[in-house]
C-alpha positions as CSV (number, residue, x, y, z in Angstrom):
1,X,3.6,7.6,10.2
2,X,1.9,6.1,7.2
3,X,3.8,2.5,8.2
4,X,2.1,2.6,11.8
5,X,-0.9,4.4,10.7
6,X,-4.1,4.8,8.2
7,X,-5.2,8.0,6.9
8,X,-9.0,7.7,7.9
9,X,-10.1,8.4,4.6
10,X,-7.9,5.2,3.2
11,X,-9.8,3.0,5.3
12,X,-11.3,-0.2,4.1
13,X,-15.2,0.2,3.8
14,X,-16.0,-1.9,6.1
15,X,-14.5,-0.2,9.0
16,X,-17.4,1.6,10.4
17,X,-16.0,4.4,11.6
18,X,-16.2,8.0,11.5
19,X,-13.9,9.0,8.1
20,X,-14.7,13.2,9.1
21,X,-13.3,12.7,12.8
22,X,-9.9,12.3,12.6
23,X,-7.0,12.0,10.2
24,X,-5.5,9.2,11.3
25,X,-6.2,5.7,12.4
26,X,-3.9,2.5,13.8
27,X,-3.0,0.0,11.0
28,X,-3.3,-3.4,12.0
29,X,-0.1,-5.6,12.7
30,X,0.6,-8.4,10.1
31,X,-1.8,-11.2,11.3
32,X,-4.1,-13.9,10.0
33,X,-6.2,-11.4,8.1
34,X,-5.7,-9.1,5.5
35,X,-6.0,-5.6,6.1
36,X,-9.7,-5.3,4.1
37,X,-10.9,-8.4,6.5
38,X,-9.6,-7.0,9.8
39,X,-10.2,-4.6,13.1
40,X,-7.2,-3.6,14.9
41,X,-8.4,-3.5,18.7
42,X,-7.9,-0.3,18.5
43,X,-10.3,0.7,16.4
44,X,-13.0,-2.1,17.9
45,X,-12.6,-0.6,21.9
46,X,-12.8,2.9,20.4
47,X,-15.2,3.3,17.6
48,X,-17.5,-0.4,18.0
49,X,-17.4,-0.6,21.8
50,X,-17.2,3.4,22.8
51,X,-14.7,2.6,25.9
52,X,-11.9,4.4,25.2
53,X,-10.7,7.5,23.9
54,X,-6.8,6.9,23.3
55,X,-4.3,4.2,23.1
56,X,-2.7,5.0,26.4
57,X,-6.3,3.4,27.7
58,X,-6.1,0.6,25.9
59,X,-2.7,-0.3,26.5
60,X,-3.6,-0.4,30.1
61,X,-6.9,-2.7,29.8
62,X,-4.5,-5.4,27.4
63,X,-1.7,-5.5,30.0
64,X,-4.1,-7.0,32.4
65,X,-4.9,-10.0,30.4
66,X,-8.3,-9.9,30.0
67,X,-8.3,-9.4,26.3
68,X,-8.9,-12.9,24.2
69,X,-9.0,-13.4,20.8
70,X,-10.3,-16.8,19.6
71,X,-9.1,-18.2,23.9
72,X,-6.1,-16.6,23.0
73,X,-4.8,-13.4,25.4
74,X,-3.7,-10.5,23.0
75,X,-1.9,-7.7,24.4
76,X,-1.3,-5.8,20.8
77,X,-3.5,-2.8,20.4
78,X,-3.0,-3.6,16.9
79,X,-4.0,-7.1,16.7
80,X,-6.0,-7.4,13.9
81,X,-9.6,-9.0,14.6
82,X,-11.8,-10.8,11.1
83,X,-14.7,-12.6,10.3
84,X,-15.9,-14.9,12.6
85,X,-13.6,-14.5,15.4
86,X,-14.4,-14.4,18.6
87,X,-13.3,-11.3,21.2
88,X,-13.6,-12.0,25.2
89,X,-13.7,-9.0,27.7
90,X,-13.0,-10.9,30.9
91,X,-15.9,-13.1,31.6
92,X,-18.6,-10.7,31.4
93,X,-18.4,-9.5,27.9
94,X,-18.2,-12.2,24.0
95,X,-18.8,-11.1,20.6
96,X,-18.4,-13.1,17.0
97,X,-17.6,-10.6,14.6
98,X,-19.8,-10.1,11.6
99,X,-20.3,-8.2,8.4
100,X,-23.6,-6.3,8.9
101,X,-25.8,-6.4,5.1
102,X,-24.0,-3.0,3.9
103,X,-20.5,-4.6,4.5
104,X,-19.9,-3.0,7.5
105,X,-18.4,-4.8,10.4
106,X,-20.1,-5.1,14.0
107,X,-19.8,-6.7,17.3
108,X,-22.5,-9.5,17.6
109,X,-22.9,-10.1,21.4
110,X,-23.1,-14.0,22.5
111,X,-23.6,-15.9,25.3
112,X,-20.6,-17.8,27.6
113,X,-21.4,-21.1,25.9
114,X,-21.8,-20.0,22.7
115,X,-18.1,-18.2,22.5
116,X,-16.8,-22.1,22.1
117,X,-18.5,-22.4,19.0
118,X,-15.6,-21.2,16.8
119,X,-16.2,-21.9,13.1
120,X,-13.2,-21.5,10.3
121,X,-13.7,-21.8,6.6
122,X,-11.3,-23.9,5.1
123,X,-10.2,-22.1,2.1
124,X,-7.5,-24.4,1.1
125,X,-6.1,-27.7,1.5
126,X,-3.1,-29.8,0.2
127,X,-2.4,-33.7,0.9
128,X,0.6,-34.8,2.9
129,X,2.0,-38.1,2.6
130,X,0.1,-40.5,3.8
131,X,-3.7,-40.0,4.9
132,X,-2.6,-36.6,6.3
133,X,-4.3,-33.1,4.6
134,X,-3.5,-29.9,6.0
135,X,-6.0,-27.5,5.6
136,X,-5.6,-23.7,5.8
137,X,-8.3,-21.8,7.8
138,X,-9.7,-18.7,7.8
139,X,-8.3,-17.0,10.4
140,X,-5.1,-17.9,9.0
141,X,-4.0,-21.0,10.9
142,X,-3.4,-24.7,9.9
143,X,-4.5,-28.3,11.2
144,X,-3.8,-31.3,10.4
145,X,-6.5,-34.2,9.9
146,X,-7.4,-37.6,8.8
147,X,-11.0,-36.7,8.2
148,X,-12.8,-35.8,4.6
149,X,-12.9,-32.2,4.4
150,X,-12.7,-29.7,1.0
151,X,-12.2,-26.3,0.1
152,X,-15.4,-24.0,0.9
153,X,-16.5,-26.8,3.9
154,X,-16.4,-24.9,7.4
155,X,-15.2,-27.0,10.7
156,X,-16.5,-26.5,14.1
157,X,-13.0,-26.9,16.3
158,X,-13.0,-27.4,19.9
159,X,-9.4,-27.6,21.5
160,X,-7.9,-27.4,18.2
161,X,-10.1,-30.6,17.0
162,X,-12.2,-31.0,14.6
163,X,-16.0,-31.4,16.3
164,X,-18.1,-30.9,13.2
165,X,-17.8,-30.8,9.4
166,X,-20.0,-28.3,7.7
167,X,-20.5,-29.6,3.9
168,X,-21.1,-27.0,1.2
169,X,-23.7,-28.4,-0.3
170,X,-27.2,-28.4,-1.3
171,X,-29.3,-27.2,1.4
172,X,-25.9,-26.4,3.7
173,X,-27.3,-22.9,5.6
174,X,-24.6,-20.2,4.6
175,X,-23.7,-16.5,5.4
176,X,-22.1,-14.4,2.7
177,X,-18.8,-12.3,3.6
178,X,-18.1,-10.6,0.5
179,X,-20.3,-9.6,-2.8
180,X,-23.4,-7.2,-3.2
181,X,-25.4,-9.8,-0.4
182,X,-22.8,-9.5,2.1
183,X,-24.1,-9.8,5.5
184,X,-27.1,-11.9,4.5
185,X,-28.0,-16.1,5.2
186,X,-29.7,-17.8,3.3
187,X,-29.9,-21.8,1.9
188,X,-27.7,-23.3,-0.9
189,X,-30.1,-24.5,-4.0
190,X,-27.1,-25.2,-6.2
191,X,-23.8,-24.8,-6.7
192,X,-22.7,-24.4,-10.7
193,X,-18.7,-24.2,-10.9
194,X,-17.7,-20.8,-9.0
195,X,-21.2,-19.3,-8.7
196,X,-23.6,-20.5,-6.0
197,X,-27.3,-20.2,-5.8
198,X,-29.0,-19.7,-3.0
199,X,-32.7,-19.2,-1.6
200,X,-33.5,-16.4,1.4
201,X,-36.9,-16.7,2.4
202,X,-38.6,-17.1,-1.1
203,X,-36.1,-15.4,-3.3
204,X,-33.6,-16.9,-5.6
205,X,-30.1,-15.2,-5.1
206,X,-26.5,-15.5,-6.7
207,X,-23.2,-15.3,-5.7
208,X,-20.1,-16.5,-5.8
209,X,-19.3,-19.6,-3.9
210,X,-16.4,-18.2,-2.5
211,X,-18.2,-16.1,-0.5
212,X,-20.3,-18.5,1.4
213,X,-19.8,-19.9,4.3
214,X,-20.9,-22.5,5.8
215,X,-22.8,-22.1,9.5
216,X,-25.1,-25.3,9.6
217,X,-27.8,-28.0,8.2
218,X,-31.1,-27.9,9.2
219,X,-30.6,-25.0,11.2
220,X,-27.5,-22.6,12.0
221,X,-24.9,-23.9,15.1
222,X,-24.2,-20.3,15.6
223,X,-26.2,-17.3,16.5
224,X,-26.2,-14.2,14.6
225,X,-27.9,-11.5,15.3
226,X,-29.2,-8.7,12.8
């Protein structure tokens, strides 16, 4: 049981769920995020979205195909589901998923349009021969570009391309997935080695710079709401 399954009260923090309720929850499948940084779908129609009560129900809504993940159909009820990805219910229903400011996930309902914008950290990248760098995202894939991009930049990809290049850098707008500020935006004022200083309204934060990432310039290319 423990392989398949969670005892509630083991859950990551930032699965907002009732701990009191039940005993056991689904553990997500190996995926491209690790088990602290993930929703299985499970847990998201169930406890996030309140439209089912078992598995058996879920099952049945993924067999029909109209569960995406990132344009991508997903028929495991264990998928697991991180930061900044995107989850389609048909064509009625899109939500980024977000760290709320007490590190708890939620569902962050977008528009149609806005479910294209699909922005991945880069949090590592290694140079192939020639002008080739492979840069590891995220949500745990890979791409392959010509184009100048480091660690801790985010990339806007449309159809697997690259359609903008978010710098980290002074005055780059960011949103903080991990550390006491989690949840919050704010602007970069400067970046000293691994910390990062940032401004939010008229106060002076710190983190670490792994934590930020990157959502726009002058003003953010995705919509979060609080």
């Amino acid at each position: 049981m423990s392989k398949r399954h969670l005892k509630t009260i083991n859950t990551p923090r930032s699965w907002p769920i009732e701990r009191k309720k039940r005993y056991w929850v689904s553990r997500p499948n190996p995926g491209p995020h690790s088990l602290r940084e993930s929703l299985p779908l499970n847990v998201i129609f169930r406890d996030l979205l309140g439209y089912i009560k078992t598995t058996r129900e879920l099952k049945k809504i993924l067999n029909q195909e109209v569960v995406k993940v990132n344009g991508k159909v997903r028929k495991d009820y264990k998928f697991p589901v991180g930061i900044f990805d995107i989850l389609e219910l048909g064509e009625e229903e899109f939500y980024r998923i977000l760290y709320n400011e007490k590190g708890k996930f939620y569902l962050n309902k977008i528009g149609k349009e806005e479910r294209n914008n699909r922005i991945y950290k880069v949090i590592n990248k290694r140079i192939l021969k020639g002008k080739k760098s492979q840069l590891n995202l995220s949500n745990g894939e890979n791409l392959l570009t010509d184009k100048e991009v480091k660690t801790g930049d985010s990339i806007l990809l449309e159809d697997k391309k690259i359609k903008n290049i978010l710098k980290l850098d002074k005055g780059s707008l960011i949103y903080l997935s991990g550390g006491k500020h989690i949840g919050v935006t704010g602007k970069v004022k400067t970046i000293e080695g691994k910390k990062l200083f940032f401004m939010q309204g008229k106060e002076e934060l710190e983190t670490l710079k792994k934590y930020a990432f990157v959502i726009g310039k002058d003003k953010p290319i995705i919509e979060i709401k609080k």
